[in-house]
Backbone as CSV, one residue per row, in Angstrom:
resi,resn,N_x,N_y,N_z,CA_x,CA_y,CA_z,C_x,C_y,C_z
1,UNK,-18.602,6.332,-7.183,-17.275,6.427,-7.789,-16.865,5.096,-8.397
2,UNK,-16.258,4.910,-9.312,-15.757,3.530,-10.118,-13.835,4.213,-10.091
3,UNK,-13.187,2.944,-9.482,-11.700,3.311,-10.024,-11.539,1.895,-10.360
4,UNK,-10.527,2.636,-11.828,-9.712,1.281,-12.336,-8.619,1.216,-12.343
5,UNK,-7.453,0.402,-12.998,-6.234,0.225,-13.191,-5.788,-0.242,-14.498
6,UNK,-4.845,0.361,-14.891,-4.245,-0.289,-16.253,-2.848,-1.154,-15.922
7,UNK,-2.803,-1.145,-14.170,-1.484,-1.994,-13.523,-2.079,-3.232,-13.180
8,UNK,-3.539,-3.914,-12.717,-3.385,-4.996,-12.139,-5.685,-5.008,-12.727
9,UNK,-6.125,-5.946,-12.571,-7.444,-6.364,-12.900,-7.926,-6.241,-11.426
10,UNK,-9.426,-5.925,-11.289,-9.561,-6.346,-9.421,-9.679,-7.521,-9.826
11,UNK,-9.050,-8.197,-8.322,-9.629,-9.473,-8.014,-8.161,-9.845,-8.550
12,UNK,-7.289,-9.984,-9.238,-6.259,-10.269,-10.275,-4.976,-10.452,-9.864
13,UNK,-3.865,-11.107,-10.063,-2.797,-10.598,-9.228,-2.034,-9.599,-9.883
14,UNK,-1.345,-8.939,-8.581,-0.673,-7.547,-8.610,0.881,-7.933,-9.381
15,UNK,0.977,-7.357,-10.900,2.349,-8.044,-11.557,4.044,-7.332,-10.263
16,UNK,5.113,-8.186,-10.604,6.000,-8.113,-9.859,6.650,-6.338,-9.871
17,UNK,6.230,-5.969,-10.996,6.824,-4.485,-11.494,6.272,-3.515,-10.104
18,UNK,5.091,-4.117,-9.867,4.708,-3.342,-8.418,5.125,-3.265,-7.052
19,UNK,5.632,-4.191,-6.765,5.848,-4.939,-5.742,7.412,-5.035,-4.830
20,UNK,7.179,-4.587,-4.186,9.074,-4.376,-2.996,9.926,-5.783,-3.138
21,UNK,9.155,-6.696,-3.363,9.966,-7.783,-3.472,9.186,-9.209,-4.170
22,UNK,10.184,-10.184,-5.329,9.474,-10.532,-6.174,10.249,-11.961,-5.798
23,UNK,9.854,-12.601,-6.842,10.409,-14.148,-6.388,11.578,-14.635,-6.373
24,UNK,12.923,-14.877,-6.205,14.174,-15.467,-6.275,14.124,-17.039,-5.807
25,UNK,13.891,-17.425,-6.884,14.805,-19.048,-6.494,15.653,-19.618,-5.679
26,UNK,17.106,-19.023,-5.540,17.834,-19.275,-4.691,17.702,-18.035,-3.277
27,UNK,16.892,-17.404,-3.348,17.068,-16.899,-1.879,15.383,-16.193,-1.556
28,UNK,14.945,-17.046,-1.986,13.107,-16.814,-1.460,13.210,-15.865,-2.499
29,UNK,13.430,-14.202,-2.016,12.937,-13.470,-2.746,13.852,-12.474,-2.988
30,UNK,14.066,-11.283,-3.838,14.817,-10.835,-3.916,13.914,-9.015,-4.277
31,UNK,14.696,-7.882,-4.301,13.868,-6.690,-4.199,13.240,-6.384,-5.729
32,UNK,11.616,-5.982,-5.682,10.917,-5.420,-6.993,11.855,-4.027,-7.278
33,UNK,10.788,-3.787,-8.897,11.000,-2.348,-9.195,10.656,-1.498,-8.148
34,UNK,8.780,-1.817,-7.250,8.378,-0.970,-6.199,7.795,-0.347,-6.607
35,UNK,7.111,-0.013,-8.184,6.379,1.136,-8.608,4.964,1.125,-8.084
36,UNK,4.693,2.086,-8.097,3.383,2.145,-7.127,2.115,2.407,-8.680
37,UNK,1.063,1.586,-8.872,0.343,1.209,-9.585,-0.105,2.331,-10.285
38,UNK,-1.005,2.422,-11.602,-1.924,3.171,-11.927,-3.095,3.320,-11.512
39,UNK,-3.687,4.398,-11.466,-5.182,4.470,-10.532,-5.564,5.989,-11.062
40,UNK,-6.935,5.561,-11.341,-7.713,6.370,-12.547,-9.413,6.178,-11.579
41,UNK,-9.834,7.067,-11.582,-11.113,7.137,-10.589,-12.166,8.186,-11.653
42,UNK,-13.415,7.824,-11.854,-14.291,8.499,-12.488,-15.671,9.004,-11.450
43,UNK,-16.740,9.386,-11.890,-18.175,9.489,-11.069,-17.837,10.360,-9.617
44,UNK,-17.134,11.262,-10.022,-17.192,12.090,-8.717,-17.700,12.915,-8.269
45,UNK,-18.433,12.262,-6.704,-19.667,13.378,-6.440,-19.268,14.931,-6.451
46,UNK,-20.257,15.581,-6.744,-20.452,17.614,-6.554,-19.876,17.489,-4.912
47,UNK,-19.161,18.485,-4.603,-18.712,18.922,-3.708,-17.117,18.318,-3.222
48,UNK,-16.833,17.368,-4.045,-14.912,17.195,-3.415,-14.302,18.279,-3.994
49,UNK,-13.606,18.238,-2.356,-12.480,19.466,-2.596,-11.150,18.385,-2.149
50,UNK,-11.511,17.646,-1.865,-9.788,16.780,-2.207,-10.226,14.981,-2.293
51,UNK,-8.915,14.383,-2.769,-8.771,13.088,-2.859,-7.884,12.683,-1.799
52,UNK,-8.376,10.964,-1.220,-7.049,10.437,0.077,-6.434,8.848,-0.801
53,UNK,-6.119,8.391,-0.682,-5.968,7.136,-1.088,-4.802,6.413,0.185
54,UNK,-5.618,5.039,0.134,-5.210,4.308,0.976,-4.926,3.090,0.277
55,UNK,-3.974,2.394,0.864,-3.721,0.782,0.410,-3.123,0.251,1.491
56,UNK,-4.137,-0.538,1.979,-3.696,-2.231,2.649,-4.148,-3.284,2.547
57,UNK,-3.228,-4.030,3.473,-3.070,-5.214,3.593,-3.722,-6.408,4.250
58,UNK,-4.749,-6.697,4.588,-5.769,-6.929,5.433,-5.354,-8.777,6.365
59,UNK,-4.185,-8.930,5.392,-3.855,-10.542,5.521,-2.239,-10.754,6.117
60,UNK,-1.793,-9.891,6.806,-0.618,-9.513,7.393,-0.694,-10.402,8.870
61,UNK,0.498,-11.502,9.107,0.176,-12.201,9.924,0.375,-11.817,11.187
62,UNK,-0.437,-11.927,12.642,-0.628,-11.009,13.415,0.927,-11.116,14.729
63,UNK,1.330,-12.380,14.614,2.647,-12.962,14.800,3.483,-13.557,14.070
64,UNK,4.752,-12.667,14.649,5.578,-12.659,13.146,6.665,-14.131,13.419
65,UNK,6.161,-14.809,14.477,7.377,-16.405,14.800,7.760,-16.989,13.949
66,UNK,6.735,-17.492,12.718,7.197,-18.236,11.901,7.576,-17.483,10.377
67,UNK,7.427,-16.205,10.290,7.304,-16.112,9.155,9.118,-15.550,8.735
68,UNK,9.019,-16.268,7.521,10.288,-16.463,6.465,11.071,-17.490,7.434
69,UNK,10.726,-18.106,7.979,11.377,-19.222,8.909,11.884,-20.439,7.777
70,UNK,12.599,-20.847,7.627,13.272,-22.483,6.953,12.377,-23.701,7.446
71,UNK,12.462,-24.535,7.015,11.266,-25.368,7.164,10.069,-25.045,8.218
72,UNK,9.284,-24.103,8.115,7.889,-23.829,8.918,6.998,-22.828,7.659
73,UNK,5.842,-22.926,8.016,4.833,-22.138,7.344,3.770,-21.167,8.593
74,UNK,3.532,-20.204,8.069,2.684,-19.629,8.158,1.670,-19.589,8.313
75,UNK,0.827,-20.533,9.083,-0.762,-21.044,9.230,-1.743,-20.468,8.667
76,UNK,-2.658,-20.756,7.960,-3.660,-20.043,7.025,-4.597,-19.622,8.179
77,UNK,-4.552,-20.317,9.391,-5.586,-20.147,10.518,-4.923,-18.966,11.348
78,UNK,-3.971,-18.820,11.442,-3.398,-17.388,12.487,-4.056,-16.287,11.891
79,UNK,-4.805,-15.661,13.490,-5.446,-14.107,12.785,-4.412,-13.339,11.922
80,UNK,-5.113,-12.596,11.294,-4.677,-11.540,10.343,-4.716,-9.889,10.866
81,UNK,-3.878,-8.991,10.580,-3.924,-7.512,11.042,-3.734,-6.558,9.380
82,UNK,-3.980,-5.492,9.947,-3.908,-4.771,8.935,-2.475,-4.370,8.407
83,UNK,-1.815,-4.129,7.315,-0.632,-3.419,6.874,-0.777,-2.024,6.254
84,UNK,-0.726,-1.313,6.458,-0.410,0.020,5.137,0.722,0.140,4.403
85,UNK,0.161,0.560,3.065,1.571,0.324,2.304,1.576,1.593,1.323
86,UNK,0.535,2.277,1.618,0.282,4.385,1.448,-0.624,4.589,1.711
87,UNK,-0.432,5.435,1.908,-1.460,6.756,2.394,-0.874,8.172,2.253
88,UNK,-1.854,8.619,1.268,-2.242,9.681,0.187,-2.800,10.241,0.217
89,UNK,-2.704,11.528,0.765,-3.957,12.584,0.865,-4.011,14.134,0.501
90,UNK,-4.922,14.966,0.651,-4.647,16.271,-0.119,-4.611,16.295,-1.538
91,UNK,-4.729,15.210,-2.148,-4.868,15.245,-3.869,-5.773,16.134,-4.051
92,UNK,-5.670,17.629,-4.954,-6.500,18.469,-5.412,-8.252,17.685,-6.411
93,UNK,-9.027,18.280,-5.910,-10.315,17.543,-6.837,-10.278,17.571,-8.127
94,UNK,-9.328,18.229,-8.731,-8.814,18.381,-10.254,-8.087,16.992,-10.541
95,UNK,-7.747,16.383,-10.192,-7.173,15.211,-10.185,-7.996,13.912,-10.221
96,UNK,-7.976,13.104,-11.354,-8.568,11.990,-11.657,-7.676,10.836,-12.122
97,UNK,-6.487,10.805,-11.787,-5.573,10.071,-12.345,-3.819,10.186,-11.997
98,UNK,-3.446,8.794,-11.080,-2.018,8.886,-10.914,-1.012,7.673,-11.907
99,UNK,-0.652,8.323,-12.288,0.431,7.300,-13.320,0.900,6.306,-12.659
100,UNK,1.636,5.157,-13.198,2.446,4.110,-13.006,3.977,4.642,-12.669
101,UNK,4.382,4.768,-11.062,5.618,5.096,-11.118,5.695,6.728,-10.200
102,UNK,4.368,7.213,-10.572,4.755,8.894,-10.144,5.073,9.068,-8.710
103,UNK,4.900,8.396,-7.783,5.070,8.137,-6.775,6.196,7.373,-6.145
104,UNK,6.212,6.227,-6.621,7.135,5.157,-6.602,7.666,4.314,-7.897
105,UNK,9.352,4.415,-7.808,9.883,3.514,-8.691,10.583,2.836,-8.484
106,UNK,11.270,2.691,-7.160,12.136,1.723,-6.804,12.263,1.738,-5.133
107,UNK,12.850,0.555,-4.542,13.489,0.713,-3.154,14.122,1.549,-2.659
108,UNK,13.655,2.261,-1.430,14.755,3.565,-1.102,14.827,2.581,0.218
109,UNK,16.540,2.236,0.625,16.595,1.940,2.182,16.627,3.227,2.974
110,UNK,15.864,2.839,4.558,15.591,3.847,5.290,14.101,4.717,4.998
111,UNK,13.674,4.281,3.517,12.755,4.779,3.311,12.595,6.510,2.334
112,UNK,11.789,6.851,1.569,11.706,7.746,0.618,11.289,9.221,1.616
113,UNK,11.597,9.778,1.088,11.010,11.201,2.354,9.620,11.535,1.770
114,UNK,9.328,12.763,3.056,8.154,12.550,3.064,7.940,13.936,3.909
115,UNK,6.721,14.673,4.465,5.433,14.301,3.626,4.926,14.882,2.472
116,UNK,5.694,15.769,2.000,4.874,16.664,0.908,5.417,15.678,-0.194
117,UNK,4.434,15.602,-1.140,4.637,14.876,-2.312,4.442,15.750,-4.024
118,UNK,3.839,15.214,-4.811,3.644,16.042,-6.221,1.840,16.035,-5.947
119,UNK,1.681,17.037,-6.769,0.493,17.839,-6.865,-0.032,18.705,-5.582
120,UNK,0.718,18.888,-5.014,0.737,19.524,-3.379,-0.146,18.811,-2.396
121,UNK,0.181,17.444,-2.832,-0.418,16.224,-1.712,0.816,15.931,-0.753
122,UNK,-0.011,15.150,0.917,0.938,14.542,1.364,1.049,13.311,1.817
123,UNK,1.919,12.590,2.090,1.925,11.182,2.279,2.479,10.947,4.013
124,UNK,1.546,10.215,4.350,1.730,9.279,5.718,3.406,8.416,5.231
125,UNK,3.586,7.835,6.502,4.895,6.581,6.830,3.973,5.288,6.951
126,UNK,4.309,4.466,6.008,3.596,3.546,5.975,4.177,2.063,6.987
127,UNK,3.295,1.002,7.036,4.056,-0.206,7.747,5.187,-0.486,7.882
128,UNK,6.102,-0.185,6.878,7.373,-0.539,6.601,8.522,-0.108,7.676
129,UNK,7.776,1.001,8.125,8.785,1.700,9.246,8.498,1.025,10.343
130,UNK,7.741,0.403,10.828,7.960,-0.087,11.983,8.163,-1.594,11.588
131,UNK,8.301,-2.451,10.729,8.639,-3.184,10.053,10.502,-3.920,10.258
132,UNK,11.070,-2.260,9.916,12.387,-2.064,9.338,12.631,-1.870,10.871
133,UNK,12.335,-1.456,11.859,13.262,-0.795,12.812,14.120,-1.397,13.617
134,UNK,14.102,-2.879,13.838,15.274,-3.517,14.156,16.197,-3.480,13.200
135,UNK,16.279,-2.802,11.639,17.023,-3.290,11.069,18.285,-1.856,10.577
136,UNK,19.690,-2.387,10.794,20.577,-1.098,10.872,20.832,-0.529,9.570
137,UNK,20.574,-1.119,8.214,20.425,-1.143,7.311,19.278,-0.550,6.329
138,UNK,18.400,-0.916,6.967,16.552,-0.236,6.526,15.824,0.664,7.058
139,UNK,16.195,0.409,8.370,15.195,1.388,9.255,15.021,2.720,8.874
140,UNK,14.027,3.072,9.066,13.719,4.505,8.742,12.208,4.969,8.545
141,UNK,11.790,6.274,8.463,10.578,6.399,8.354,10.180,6.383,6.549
142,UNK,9.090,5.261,6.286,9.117,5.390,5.221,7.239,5.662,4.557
143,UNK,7.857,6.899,4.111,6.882,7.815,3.694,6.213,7.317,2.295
144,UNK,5.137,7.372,1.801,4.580,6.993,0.625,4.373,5.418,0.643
145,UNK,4.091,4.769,-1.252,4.374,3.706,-1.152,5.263,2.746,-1.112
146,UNK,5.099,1.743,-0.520,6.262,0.508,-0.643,4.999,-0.823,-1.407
147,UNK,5.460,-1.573,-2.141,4.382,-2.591,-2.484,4.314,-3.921,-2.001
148,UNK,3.767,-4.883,-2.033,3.759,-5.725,-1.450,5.118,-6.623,-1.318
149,UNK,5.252,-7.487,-0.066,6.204,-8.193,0.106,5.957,-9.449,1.341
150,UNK,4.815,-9.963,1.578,4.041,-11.092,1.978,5.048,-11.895,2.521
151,UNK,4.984,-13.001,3.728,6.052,-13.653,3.822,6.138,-14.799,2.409
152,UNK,7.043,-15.527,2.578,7.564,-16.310,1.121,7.109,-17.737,1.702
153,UNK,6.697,-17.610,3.007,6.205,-18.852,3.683,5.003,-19.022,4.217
154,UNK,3.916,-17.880,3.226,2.832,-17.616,3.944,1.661,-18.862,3.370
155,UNK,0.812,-19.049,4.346,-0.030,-20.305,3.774,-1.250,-19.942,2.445
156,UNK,-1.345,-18.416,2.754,-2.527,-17.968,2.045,-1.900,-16.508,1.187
157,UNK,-2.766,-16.481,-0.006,-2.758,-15.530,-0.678,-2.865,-13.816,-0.086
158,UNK,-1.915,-13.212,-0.209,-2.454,-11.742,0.149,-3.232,-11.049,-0.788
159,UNK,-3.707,-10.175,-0.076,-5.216,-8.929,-0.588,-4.360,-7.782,-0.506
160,UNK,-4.704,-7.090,-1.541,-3.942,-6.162,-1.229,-5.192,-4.290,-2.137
161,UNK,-5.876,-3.607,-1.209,-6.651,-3.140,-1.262,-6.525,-1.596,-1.636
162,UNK,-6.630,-1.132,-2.154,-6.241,0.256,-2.762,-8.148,0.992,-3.221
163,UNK,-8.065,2.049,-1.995,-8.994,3.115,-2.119,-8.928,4.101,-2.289
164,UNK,-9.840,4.622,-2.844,-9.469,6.294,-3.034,-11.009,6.437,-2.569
165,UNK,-10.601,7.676,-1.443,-12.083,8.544,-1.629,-12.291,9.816,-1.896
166,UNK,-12.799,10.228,-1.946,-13.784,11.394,-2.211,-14.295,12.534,-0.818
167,UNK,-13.418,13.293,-0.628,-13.485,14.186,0.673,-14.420,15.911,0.312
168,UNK,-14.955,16.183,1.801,-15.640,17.329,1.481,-14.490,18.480,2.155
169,UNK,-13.469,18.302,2.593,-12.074,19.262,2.899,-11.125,18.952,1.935
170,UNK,-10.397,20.233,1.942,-9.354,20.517,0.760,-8.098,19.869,1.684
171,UNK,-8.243,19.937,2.679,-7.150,19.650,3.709,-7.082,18.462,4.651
172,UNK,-6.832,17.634,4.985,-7.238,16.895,6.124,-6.812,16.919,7.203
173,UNK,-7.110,17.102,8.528,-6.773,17.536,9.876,-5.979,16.752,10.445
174,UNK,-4.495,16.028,9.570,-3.612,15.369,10.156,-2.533,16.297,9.947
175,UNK,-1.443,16.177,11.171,0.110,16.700,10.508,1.191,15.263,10.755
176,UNK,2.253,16.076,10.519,3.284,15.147,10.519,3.650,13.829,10.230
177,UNK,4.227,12.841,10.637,4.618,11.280,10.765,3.176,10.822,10.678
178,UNK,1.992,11.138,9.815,0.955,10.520,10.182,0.563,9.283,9.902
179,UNK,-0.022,8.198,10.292,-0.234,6.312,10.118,-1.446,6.495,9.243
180,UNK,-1.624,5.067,9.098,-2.936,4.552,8.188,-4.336,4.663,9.343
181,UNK,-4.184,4.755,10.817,-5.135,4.654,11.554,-5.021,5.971,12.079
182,UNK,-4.326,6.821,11.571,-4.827,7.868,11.964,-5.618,8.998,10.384
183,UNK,-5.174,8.490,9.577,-5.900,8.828,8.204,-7.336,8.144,8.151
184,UNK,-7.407,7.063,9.015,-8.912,6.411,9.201,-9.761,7.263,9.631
185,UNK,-8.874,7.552,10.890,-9.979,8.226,11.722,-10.201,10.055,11.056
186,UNK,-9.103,10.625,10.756,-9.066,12.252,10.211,-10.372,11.935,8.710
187,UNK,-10.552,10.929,8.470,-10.983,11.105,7.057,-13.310,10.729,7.222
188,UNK,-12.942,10.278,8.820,-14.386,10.388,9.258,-15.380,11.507,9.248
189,UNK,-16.513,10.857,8.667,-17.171,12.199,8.179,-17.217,13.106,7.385
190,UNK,-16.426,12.844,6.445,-15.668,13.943,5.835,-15.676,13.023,4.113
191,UNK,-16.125,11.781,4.266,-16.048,10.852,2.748,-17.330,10.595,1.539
192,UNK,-17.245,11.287,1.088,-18.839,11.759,-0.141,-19.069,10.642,-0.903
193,UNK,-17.574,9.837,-1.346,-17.641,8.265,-2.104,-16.576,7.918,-1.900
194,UNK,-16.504,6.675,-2.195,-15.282,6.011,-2.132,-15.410,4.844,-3.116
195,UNK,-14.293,4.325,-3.447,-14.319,3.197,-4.414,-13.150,2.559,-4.319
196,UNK,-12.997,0.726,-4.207,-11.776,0.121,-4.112,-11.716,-0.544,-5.111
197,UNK,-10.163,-1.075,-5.225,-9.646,-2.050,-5.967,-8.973,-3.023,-5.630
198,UNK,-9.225,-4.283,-5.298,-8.254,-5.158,-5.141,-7.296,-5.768,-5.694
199,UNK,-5.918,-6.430,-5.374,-5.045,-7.265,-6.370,-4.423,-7.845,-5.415
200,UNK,-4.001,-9.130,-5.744,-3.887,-10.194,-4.991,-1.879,-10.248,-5.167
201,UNK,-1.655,-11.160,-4.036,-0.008,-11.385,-4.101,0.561,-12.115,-3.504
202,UNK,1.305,-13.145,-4.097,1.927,-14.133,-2.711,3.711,-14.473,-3.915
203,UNK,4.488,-14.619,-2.495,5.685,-15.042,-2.814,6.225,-16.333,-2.279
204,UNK,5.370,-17.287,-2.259,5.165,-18.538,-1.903,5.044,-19.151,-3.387
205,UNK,5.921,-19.929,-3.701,5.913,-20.925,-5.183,4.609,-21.581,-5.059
206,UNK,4.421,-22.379,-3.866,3.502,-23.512,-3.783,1.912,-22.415,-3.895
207,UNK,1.888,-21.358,-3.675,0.938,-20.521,-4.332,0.575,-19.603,-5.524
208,UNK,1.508,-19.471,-6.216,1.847,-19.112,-7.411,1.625,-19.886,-8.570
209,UNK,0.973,-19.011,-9.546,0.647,-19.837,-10.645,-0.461,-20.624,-10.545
């Protein structure tokens, strides 16, 4: 399978139009558009009966003490954990292509509902919800994508990883509130190809540019 993008280059950084939150001068950062990228996938093996797509975060710091802290940084040396920021599944095998936006176009607080989505796909609750849940303002389960939003004090560049694979079920054997580690595991055995894309992101000045 080969997927590309007409939103970001691999390897490239991910422009702000994507992204939950973009740079502000006077207050670190302030909220993106949030649109969730273009993604166009070709070479698909005989036998898919559906598409999943996943995107994370692989550089998400594993303690959150210092981060967006006033004078402190983010150690480039503190392990890293995973983030999800969608998960997408049930896309019909007729499907080779999601627009810029069809998914996501802006910040929903509390989060966008969920799970049935367009083309009679459905979407997991991504990181964000457990993210938000101290917060009385945000919290909520938030279904689909949200795009990147890295601390603004982080030492290192984020990765930010977007797959799609190639399934031999029309269906996948998850219900409900489902996570990124449980789409890991439902999608075992069951993956004919797969193909990623990376795009990079930081809201750190001193890394930018």
């Amino acid at each position: 399978m080969r997927l590309t993008s007409n939103s970001f280059s691999d390897g490239q950084e991910i422009p702000g139009e994507f992204a939950f939150c973009i740079v502000d001068p006077e207050h670190h950062v302030c909220l993106g558009a949030n649109r969730n990228p273009h993604l166009a996938w070709s070479d698909v093996p005989a036998g898919t009966r559906s598409f999943a797509v996943i995107c994370h975060d692989p550089d998400v710091p594993s303690k959150g003490d210092d981060v967006n802290q006033e004078g402190r940084t983010v150690p480039a040396s503190l392990p890293r954990v995973d983030f999800f920021h969608w998960l997408l599944v049930d896309l019909p095998p007729t499907l080779n292509v999601i627009r810029a936006g069809e998914f996501s176009d802006d910040v929903t607080p509390r989060g966008k509902s969920g799970p049935h989505a367009a083309h009679g796909a459905r979407q997991g609750i991504n990181d964000y919800t457990g993210w938000f849940a101290g917060d009385n303002d945000m919290r909520g389960d938030y279904y689909g994508f949200d795009g990147p939003c890295p601390p603004w004090n982080d030492e290192i560049v984020h990765h930010y990883h977007f797959t799609v694979f190639a399934l031999d079920v029309a269906r996948l054997g998850i219900e409900g509130k489902f996570t990124g580690q449980q789409v890991r595991t439902a999608i075992q055995g069951h993956v004919l190809a797969q193909a990623t894309l990376v795009g990079t992101y930081t809201l750190n000045p001193a890394l930018s540019g």
